[in-house]
C-alpha positions, -999 to +999 in steps of 0.1 A: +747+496-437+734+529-424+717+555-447+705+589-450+673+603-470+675+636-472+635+649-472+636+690-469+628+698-507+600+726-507+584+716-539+588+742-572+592+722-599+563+704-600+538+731-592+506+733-585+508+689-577+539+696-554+536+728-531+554+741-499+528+724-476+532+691-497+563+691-514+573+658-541+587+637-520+553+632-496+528+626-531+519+593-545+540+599-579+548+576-601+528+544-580+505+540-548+535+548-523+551+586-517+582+591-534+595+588-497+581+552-490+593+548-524+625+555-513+626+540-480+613+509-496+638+508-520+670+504-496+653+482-470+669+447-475+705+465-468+697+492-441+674+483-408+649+508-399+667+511-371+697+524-391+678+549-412+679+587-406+654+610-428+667+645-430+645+670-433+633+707-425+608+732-416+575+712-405+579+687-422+589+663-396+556+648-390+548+638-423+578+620-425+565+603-392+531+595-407+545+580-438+572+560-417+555+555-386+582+523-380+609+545-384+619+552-347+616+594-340+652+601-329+656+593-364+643+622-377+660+656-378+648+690-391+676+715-403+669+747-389+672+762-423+685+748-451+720+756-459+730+728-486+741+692-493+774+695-470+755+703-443+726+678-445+746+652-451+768+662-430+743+661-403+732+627-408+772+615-410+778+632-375+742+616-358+752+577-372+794+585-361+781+592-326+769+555-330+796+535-350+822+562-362+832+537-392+797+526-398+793+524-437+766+553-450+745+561-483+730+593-485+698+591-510+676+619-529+641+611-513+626+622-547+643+599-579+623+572-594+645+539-601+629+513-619+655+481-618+656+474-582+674+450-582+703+462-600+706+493-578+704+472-546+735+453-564+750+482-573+747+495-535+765+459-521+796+470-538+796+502-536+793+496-494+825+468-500+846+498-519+837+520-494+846+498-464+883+504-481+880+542-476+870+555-508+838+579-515+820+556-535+793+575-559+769+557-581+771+579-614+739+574-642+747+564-674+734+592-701+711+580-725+711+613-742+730+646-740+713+660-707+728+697-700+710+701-672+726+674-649+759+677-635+788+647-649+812+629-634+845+617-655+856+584-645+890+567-656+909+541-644+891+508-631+890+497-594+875+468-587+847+442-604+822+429-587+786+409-602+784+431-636+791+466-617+827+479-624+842+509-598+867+535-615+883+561-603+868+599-606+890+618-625+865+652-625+827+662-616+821+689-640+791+713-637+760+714-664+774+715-698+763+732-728+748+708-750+770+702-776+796+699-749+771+664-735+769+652-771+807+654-766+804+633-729+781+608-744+802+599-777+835+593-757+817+568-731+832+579-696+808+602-683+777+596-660+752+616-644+759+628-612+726+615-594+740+624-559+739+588-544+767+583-523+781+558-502+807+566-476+823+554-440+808+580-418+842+593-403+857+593-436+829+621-455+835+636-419+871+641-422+870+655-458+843+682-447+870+690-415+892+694-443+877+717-468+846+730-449+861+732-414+829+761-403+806+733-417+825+708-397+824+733-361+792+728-359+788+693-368+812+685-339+790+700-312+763+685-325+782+649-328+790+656-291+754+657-280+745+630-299+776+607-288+753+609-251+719+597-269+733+572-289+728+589-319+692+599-315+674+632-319+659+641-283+654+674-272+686+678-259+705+672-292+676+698-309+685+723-283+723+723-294+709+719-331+689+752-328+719+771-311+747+764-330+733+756-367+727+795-373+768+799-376+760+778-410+762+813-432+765+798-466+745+770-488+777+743-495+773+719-515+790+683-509+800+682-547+816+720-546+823+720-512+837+690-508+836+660-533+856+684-561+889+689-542+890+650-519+910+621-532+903+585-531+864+590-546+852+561-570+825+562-590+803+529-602+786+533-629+746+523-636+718+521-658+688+510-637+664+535-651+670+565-627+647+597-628+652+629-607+614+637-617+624+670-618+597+683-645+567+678-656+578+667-687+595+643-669+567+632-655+557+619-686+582+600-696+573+579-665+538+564-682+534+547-710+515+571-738+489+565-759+491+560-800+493+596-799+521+603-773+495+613-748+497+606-713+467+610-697+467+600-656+437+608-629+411+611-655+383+579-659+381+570-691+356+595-714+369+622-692+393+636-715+385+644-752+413+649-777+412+661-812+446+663-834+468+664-799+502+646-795+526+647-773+509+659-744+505+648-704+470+656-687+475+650-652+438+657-630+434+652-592+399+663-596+381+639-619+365+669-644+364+669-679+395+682-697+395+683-738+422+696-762+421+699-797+450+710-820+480+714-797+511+692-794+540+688-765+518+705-737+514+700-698+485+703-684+476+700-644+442+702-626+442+705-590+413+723-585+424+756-571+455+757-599+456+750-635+489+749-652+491+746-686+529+754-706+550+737-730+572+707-726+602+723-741+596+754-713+586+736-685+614+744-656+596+777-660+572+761-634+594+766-607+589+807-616+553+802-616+556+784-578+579+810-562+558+842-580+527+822-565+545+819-531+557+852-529+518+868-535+504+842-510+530+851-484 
């Protein structure tokens, strides 16, 4: 199997930990590897180094260098500019087809957290046999509560069986619902998360985005074509046609809007190996086991952090210092020195304001 990472997130969400410079997916979050390693790590037994392409953008391909320095360097590509999910994975489909135009793919988030290993890496066996058949095989999350910030996926009729995993066709991916729409999804049972891990033949996502992003596919052509003469490899040559012909990419696409909403044959495999998008702070939390109190405390030695009458509450410290609260429940707080957050759980995708109003008066 071949796969892509896709690695070009600028880091918003968790601000002031994650930053533009070092975005999530190059810190040590949850354990002692970057959420990229993590990642990497994760899918070795099925996919060679070899067969691995990072995706990524801006400067952000030597990092990805240092943190897989066995990772050959034609296999790392920088997007111009980012102009969605279509196109990056796009990208990587186009560099492993100038290789082995059938070659099997999975395209992977380089920032989830997935605590059963071993069931995703099962899960990822058959999803590569259904996929071998043609189908665009997505892995969907079972809900374990009514999330209406995620995307869905309906599934319906079943495919195949294979070691406790069960493929069904989609029947609809559905954008966030309200919330008493997902109390609806979870009661009737055939509704996952759309985690946006995919596993696809190369020529066969290819052909769908010729299909219903043919201006997306243009330019992946010329690209394919320079890379057909490198064997697949970023060189200078393949960056040069990169650079001229990925400014034509107008629009950010998505491969669920763009692409995976209007294709046939798409099958979906449901799983419950403990996924998280880490995609809040308060999500963070639920990562670490609390204290009696529902505190998590992380980067502090113990006697550094003082609480009276707090619950529900993640201290997270890179600097060591004394933090104490008294009398407050569900709160984030984050020391990094130069930045101190602090906000409520229930508000906390308001970080990502915070980080671009931060951005903009640093820029």
């Amino acid at each position: 199997m071949y796969a892509s990472i896709l690695a070009g997130g600028s880091g918003t969400r968790l601000w002031p930990l994650s930053t533009t410079a070092t975005p999530k997916q190059f810190l040590r979050l949850p354990g002692p590897r970057t959420m990229l390693q993590e990642t990497a790590e994760r899918i070795a037994p099925l996919v060679p180094l070899d067969n691995l392409y990072i995706v990524t953008a801006g400067d952000y391909s030597e990092p990805v260098a240092r943190q897989l320095p066995s990772l050959p360097r034609g296999n790392i590509v920088s997007e111009p500019s980012g102009r969605g999910t279509a196109a990056s994975i796009g990208l990587a489909a186009a560099l492993i087809a100038a290789r082995e135009p059938s070659a099997v793919m999975g395209s992977f988030a380089s920032d989830h957290a997935i605590a059963d290993v071993a069931s995703f890496r099962e899960a990822l066996v058959f999803a590569e046999e259904i996929a071998r058949q043609g189908f665009l095989v997505t892995l969907g999350i079972q809900p374990t509560y009514p999330e209406s910030g995620y995307g869905y996926i309906r599934y319906g009729a079943p495919l195949a069986h294979r070691a406790g995993h069960a493929a069904h066709a989609v029947d609809a991916f559905i954008e966030k619902p309200k919330r008493h729409v997902a109390e609806e999804y979870l009661r009737a049972g055939n509704y996952v998360w759309n985690a946006s891990i995919f596993v696809w033949r190369a020529d066969r996502i290819l052909e769908e985005i010729r299909r219903y992003v043919p201006t997306v596919a243009d330019v992946l052509d010329e690209i394919g074509a320079a890379a057909s003469r490198t064997g697949g490899r970023i060189t200078p040559e393949v960056e040069r046609v990169l650079a001229a012909v990925w400014p034509r990419l107008s629009d950010n696409i998505t491969i669920d809007t763009g692409v995976l909403e209007k294709a046939q044959r798409i099958a979906c495999i449901p799983v419950s190996v403990g996924w998280n998008d880490i995609g809040s702070w308060a999500q963070v939390a639920t990562l670490f086991e609390g204290n009696e109190f529902g505190n998590v405390v992380r980067g502090l030695d113990e006697g550094k952090h003082f609480e009276v009458s707090t619950t529900d509450t993640l201290i997270y410290s890179t600097t060591g210092r004394r933090i104490t609260t008294a009398g407050v429940e569900g709160l984030i707080i984050v020391d990094t020195g130069d930045e101190v957050l602090v906000c409520s759980k229930e508000q906390a995708q308001l970080v990502k304001e915070i980080a671009e109003h931060v951005r903009r008066q640093q820029s």
